[in-house]
C-alpha positions as CSV (number, residue, x, y, z in Angstrom):
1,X,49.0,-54.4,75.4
2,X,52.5,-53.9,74.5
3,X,52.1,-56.1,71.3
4,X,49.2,-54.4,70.5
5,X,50.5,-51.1,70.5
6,X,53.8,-52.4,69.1
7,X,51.3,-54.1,65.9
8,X,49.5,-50.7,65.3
9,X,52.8,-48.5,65.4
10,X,55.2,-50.8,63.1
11,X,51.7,-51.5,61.2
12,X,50.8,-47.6,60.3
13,X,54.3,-46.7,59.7
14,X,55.2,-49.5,57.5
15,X,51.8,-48.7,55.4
16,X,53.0,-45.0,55.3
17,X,55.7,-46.1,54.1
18,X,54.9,-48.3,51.2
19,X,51.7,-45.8,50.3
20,X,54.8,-43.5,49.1
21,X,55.7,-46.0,46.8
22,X,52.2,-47.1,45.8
23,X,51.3,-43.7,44.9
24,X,54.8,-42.3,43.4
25,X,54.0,-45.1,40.7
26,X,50.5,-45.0,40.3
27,X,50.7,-41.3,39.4
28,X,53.0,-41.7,37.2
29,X,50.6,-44.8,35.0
30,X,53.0,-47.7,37.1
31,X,51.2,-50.8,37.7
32,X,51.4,-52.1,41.9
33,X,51.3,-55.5,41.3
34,X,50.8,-56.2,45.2
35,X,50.7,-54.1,48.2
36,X,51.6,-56.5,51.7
37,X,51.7,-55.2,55.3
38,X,54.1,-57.8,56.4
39,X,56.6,-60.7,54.8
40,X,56.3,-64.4,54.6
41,X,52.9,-66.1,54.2
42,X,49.9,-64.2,53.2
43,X,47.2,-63.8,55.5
44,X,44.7,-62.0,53.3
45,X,44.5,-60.8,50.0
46,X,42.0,-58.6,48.1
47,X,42.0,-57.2,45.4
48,X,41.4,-53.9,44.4
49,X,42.2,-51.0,42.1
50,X,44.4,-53.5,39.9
51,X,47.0,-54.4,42.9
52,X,46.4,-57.3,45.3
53,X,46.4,-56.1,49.2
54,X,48.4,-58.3,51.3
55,X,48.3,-58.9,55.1
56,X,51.4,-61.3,55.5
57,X,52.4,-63.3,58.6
58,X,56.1,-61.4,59.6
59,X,55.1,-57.6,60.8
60,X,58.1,-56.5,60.6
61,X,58.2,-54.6,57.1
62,X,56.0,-54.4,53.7
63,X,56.7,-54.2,50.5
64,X,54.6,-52.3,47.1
65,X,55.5,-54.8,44.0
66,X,55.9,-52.2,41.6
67,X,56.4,-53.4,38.2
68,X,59.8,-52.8,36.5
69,X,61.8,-53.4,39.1
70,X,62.8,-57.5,38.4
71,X,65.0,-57.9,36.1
72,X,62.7,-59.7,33.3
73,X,60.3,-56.6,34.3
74,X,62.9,-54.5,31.7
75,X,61.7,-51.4,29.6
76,X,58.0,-51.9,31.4
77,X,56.5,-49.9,34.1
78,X,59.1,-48.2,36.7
79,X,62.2,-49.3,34.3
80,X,60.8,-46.9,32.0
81,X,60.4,-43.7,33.7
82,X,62.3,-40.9,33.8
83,X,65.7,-40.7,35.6
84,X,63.5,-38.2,38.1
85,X,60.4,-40.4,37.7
86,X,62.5,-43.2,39.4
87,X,64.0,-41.0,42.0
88,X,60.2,-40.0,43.0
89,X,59.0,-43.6,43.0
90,X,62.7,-44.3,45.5
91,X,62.5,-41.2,47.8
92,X,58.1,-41.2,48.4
93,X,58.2,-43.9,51.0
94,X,60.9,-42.0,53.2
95,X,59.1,-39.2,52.8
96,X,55.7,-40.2,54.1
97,X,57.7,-41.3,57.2
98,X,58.8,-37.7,57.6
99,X,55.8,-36.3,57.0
100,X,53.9,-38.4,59.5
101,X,56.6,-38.6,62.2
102,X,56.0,-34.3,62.3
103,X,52.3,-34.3,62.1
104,X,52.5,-36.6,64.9
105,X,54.6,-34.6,66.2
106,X,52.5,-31.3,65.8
107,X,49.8,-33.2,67.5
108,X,51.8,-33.5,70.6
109,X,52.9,-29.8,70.3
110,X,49.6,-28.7,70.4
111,X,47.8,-31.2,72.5
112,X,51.2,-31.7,75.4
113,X,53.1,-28.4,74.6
114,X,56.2,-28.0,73.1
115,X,58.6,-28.9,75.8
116,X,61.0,-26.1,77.4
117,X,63.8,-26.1,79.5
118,X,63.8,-23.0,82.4
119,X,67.3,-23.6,83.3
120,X,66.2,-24.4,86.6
121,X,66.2,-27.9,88.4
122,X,64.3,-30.3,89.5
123,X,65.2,-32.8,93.0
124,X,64.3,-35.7,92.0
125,X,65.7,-37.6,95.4
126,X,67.6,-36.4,98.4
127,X,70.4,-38.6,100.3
128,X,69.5,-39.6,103.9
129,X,71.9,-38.2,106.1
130,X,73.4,-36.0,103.1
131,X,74.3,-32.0,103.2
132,X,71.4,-31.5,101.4
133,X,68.6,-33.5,103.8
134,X,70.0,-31.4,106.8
135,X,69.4,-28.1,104.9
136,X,65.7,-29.3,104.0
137,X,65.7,-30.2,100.4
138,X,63.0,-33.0,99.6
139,X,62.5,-34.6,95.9
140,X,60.3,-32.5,94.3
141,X,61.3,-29.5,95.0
142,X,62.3,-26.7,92.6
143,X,65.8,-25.1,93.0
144,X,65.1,-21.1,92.0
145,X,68.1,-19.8,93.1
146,X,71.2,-19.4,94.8
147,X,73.0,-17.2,97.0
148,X,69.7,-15.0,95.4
149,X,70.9,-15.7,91.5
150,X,68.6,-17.0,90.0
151,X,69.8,-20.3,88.0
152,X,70.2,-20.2,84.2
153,X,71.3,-23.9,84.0
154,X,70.3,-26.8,86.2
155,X,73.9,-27.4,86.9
156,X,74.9,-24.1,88.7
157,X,73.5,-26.1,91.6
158,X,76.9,-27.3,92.2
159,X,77.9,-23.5,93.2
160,X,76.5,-24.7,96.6
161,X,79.8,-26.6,96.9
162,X,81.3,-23.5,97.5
163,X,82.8,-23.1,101.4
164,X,80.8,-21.2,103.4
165,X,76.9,-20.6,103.9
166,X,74.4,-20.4,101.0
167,X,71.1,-19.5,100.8
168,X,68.6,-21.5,98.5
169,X,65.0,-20.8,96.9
170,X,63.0,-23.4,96.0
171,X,59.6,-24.0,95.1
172,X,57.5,-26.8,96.7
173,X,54.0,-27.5,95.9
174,X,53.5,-23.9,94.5
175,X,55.1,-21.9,97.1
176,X,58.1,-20.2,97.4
177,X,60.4,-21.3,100.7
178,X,63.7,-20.5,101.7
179,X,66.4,-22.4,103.1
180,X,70.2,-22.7,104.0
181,X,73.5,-24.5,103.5
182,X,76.6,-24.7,104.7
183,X,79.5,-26.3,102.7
184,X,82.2,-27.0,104.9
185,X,85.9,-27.7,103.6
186,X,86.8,-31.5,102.9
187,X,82.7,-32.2,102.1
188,X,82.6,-34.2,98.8
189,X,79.0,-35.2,98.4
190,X,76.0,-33.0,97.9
191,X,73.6,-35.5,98.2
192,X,70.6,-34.6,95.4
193,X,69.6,-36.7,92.0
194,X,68.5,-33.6,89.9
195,X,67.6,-32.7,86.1
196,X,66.4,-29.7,84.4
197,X,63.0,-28.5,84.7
198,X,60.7,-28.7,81.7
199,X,57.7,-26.7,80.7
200,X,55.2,-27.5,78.2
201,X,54.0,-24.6,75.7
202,X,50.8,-25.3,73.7
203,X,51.0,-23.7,70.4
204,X,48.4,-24.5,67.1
205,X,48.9,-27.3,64.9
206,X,50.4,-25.7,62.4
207,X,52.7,-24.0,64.1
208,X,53.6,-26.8,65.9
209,X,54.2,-28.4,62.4
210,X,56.9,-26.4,61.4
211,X,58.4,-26.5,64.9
212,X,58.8,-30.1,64.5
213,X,59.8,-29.7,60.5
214,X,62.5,-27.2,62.0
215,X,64.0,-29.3,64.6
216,X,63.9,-32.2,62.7
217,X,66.1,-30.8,60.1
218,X,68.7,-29.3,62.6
219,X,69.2,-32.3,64.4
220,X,69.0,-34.6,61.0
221,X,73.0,-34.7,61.1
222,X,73.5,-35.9,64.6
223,X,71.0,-38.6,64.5
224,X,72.5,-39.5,61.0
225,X,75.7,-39.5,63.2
226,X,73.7,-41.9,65.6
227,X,72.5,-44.3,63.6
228,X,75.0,-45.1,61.6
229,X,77.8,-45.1,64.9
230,X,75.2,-47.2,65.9
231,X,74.5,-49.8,63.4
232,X,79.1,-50.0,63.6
233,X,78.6,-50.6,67.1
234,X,76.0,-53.6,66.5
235,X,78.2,-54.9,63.5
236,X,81.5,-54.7,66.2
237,X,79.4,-56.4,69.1
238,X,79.2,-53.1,71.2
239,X,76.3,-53.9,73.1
240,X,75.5,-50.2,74.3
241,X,75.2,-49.1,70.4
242,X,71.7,-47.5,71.2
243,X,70.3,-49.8,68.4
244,X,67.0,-51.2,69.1
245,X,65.7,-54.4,67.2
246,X,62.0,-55.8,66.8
247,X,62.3,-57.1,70.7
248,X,63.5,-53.5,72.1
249,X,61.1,-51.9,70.1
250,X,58.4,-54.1,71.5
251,X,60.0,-53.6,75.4
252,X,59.7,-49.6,74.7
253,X,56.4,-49.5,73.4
254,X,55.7,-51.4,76.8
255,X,56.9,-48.8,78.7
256,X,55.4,-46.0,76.6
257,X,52.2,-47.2,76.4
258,X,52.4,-47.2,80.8
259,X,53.4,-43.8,80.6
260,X,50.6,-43.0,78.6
261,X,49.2,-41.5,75.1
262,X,51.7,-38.9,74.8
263,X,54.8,-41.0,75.3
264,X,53.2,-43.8,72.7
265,X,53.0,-40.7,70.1
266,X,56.6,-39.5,71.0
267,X,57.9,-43.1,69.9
268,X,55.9,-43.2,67.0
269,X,57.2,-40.3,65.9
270,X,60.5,-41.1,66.6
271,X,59.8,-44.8,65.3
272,X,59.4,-43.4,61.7
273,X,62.3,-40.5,61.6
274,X,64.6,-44.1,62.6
275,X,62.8,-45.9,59.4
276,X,63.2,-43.0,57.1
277,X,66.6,-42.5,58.2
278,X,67.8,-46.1,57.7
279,X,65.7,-46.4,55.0
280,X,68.1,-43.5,53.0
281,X,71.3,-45.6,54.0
282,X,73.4,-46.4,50.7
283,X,72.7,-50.6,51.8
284,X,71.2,-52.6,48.6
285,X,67.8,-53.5,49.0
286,X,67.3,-50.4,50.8
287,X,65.6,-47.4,49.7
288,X,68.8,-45.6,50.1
289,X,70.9,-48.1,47.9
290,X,68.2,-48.6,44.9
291,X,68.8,-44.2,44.4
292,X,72.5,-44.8,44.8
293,X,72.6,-47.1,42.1
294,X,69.9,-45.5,40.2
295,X,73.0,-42.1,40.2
296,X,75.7,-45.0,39.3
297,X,73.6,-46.1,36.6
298,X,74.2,-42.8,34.4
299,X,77.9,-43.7,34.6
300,X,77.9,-47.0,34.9
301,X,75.5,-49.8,32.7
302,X,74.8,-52.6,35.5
303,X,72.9,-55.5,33.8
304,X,69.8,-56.2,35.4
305,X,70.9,-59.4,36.5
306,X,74.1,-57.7,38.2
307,X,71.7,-55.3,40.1
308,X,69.6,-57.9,41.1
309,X,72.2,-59.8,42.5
310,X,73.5,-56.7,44.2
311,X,70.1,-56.2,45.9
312,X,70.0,-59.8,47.1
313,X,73.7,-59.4,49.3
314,X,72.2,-56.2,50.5
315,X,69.1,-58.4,52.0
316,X,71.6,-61.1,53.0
317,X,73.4,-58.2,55.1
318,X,69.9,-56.6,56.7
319,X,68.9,-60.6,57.5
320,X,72.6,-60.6,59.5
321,X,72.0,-57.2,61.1
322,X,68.7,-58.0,62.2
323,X,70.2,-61.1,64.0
324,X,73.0,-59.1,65.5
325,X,70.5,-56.3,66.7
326,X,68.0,-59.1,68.2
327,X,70.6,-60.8,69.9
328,X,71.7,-57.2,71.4
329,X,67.7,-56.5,72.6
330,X,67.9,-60.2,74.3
331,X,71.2,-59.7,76.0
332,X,70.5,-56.1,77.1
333,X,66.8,-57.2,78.7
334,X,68.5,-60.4,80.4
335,X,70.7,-58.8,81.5
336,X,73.8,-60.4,80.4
């Protein structure tokens, strides 16, 4: 099941992907040569609507052959559009990611809840023998208060550390029970694993769309941060760079897909903010490097052959990182 979930997921968002493309140029009278779900050798063709579909053998990417991009393509199709025409064409695949990483994201809103922290926390395991087993804290309990303040963050817990005796409210399977605590001088250990307790607020779809629009866009730097601190750490041989490749991927959507629907929507939504991200990196023969050069080209005049060439490094550097990052998802799952 995990490869079948993984297929679907990498499959959807890499046709979302490439349907930006497809239908950038096709509005704008641009031919599609050929449409693939996949690299290498082709599976199935059909075609249809002038373009040949493609299911190819490697699902691991796609690609829309859109005419005017080779090099003997020149003055045809995309080569000659607009300045903004091309930028369209460039920036619709990233954007179909985004779009359908925050309707997928709207769905879980409105069918999970949008997820809340109360400040308060959650036991999750209790020490034997510890301070807290001999005052009567068991996992699942929900700490309320202390010394009857109610906690604002999860980690005010640790005001029970303070010398002397404590009083603590917790809920347990609905109900409300009290218990105490003494904290004795020279004690080091509490003895709880805890994290913060999260609600789930339903809201509509649409609300739940611009929700996810919102917090998208105010985290955008920091996972911009992430990825590409990331990606440095994978090129350095870091092996906790938080990177996953095809085989980590493939490992999560494992997990996800025991943890059920929600979880397998959460990583697909996640799945294609990560492609749309690294697809806007300034790396030739990525999205992100064919609009950088498209702004260099109103200073600079490459020759199609020098932009070609350009592009073919930057896929020699993606094969190489794809290595590095595999290697990573081997190590990190053997345990080496």
């Amino acid at each position: 099941m995990s490869l079948f979930w993984f297929l679907i997921i990498i499959g959807v968002s890499v046709f979302v992907h490439e349907l930006g493309h497809y239908l950038a140029a096709r509005l704008q009278g641009v031919r599609v040569k050929a449409f693939s779900i996949g690299f290498g050798p082709i599976l199935w063709r059909r075609e249809a609507w002038g373009t040949e579909w493609r299911l190819s053998a490697i699902p691991l990417g796609g690609y829309a052959d859109i005419e005017g991009l080779l090099p003997e393509e020149k003055g045809r199709g995309y080569d000659a559009l607009p300045f903004l025409g091309k930028l369209l064409v460039l920036v619709a695949g990233v954007a179909m990611n985004v779009l359908l990483a925050w309707g997928l994201l709207a769905y879980l809103f409105s069918a999970q809840g949008v997820p809340e922290a109360t400040g308060r926390a959650v036991i999750l395991e209790v020490l034997p023998g510890s301070v807290a087993e001999e005052a009567g804290l068991k996992p699942g309990d929900i700490l309320l208060a202390v010394d009857g303040k109610p906690l604002e963050r999860p980690q005010e817990i640790e005001r029970l550390k303070t010398p002397g005796a404590h009083t603590l409210a917790v809920l347990r399977q609905g109900e409300e029970v009290a218990l105490s605590l003494t904290w004795e001088e020279g004690m080091e250990r509490l003895g709880v694993v805890y994290q913060p307790e999260v609600i789930y607020r339903k809201v509509g779809f649409l609300e739940g769309l611009g929700l996810a629009a919102g917090r998208t866009l105010a985290f955008g730097p920091a996972l911009v941060r992430a990825l590409v601190g990331g990606l440095v750490g994978v090129l350095a041989g870091n092996p906790d760079s938080g990177v996953l490749g095809p085989v980590g991927i493939l490992a999560e959507t494992g997990r996800a897909a025991q943890e059920g629907l929600f979880r397998l929507v959460e990583l697909a939504a996640a799945i294609n903010l990560s492609l749309a991200l690294f697809n806007l990196l300034p790396i030739p023969a990525l999205d992100g490097g064919r609009i950088l050069l498209l702004f260099l080209g109103r200073f600079l005049r490459l020759r199609p052959e020098q932009e070609a060439t350009v592009h073919y490094l930057g896929f020699l550097f993606l094969l190489l990182l794809l290595l590095l990052v595999t290697f990573q998802d081997l190590r990190r799952l053997l345990g080496g």
